[in-house]
N, C-alpha and C positions, 0 to 999 in steps of 0.2 A: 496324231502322233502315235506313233508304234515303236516297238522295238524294248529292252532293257536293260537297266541301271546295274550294272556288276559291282558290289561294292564289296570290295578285299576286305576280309574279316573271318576268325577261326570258325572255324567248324568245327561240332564234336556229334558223338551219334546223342540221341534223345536220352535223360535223363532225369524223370519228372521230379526225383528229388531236388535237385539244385533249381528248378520252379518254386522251392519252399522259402529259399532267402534270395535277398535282394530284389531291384527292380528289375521287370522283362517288360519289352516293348512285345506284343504277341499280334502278330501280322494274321488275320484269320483271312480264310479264299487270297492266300497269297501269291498266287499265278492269276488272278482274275483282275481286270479292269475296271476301277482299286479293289486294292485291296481292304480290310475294316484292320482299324489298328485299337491296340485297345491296351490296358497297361498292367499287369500282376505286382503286389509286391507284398512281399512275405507269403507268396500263396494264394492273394484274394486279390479277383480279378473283377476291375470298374471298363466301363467303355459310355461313350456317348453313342445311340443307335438311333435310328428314325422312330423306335418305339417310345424312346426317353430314354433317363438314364440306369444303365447296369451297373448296380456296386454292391459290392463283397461278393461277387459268387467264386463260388470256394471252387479249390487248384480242381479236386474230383468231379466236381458236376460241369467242369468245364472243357476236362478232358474228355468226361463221357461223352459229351455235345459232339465235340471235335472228332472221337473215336466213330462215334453210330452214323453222324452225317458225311463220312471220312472229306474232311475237311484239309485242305494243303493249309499248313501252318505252319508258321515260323517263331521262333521264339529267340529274341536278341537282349542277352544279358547288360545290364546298365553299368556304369561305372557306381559305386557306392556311394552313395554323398557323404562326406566324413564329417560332417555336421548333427543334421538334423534326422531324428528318428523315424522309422517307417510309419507308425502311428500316425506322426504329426502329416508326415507326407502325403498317408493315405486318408488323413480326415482333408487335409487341404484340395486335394486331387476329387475328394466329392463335392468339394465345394464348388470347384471349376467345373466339374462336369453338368452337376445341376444347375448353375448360372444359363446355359446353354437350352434346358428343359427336354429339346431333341435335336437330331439331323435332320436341318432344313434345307433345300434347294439356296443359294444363295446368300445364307444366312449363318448355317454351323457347319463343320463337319465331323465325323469323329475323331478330327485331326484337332481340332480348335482345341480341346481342352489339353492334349496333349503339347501344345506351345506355349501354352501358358504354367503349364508345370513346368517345362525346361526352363523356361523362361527364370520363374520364380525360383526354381533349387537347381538349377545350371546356371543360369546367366547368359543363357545361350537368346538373344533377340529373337522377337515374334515378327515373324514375316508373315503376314495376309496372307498373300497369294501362292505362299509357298507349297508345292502339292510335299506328298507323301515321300517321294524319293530324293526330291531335294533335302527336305528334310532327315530323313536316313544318311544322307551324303554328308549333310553338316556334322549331325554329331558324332560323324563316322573321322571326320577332320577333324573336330575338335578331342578328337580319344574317350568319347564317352562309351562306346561298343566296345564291349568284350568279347563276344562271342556269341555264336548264334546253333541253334540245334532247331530239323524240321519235325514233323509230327504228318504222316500217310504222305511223305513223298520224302526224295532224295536228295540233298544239298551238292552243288558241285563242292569239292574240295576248297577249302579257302576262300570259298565266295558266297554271296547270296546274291541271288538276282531278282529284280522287282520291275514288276511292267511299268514301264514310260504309258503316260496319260494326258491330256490337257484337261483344262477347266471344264471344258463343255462336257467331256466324257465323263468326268466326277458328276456334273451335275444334273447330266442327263440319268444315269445311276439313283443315285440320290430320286429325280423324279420318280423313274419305273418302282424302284423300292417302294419310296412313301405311298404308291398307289394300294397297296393293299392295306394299309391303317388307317389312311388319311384322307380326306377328299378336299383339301386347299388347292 
């Protein structure tokens, strides 16, 4: 499967301030066949990676990452949850990521922990087999995206675009990756 998911959404130029509040869904190698998703809120950036899990690293040290390996990245602002606290969100959201331990072939991906947060403070159902962009599409229908701003490349106006994949191409990814940490 080839080709890209155009999903109507504002566009503003880069901002790293407004990365200080709220939730971002942050799309890293976001032109790449997937893309790694991972989630900031207030600032302190978790993801589930083939190495385990990454939590709190701070807005800076993640920008620098992004800045020195210039990284296409996307940064897609969350609706607010008018509930419950970033604290609670961001203690729960390590909870879910460490339940996973890493990105498995088969088994996790750094998508998983991210469905089960929507899940939990959206309400938004967890779908298995749902890749990446389906999932961008959903919460993109359900009014959760507000806005999206790139980091070392250029967003079409009013859009973001995200490569179409299949499962095999995730997992074949997933495989070539874990080849340098892992030998399962």
């Amino acid at each position: 499967m080839s080709g890209t998911l155009n999903i109507s959404l504002l566009t503003k130029i880069f901002d790293k301030k407004k990365l200080t509040h709220g939730n971002w869904l942050v799309l890293l190698h976001a032109r790449r066949i997937p893309p790694h998703v991972g989630l900031i809120i207030d600032g302190s950036y978790s993801s589930l990676t083939v190495k385990g899990p990454e939590l709190n690293v701070t807005l800076e040290t993640l920008l620098k990452t992004i800045g020195l390996k210039k990284i296409e990245t996307i940064f897609i602002k969350v609706m607010d949850h008018p509930v419950f606290s970033s604290d609670y969100q961001n203690e729960l959201f390590h909870e879910m990521i460490k339940k996973y331990k890493m990105v498995k072939q088969h088994e996790a991906t750094c998508l998983s922990p991210l469905k089960e947060f929507f899940q939990e403070f959206y309400a938004l159902n967890f779908l298995e087999e749902e890749l990446l962009f389906d999932f961008l599409e959903r919460l993109r229908q359900n009014t959760y995206l507000e806005l999206a701003m790139s980091f070392n490349f250029e967003l079409t106006p009013a859009m973001i675009q995200i490569p179409r994949y299949d499962a095999r191409e995730l997992h074949e990814r997933i495989k070539s990756e874990r080849l340098s940490f892992h030998t399962d």
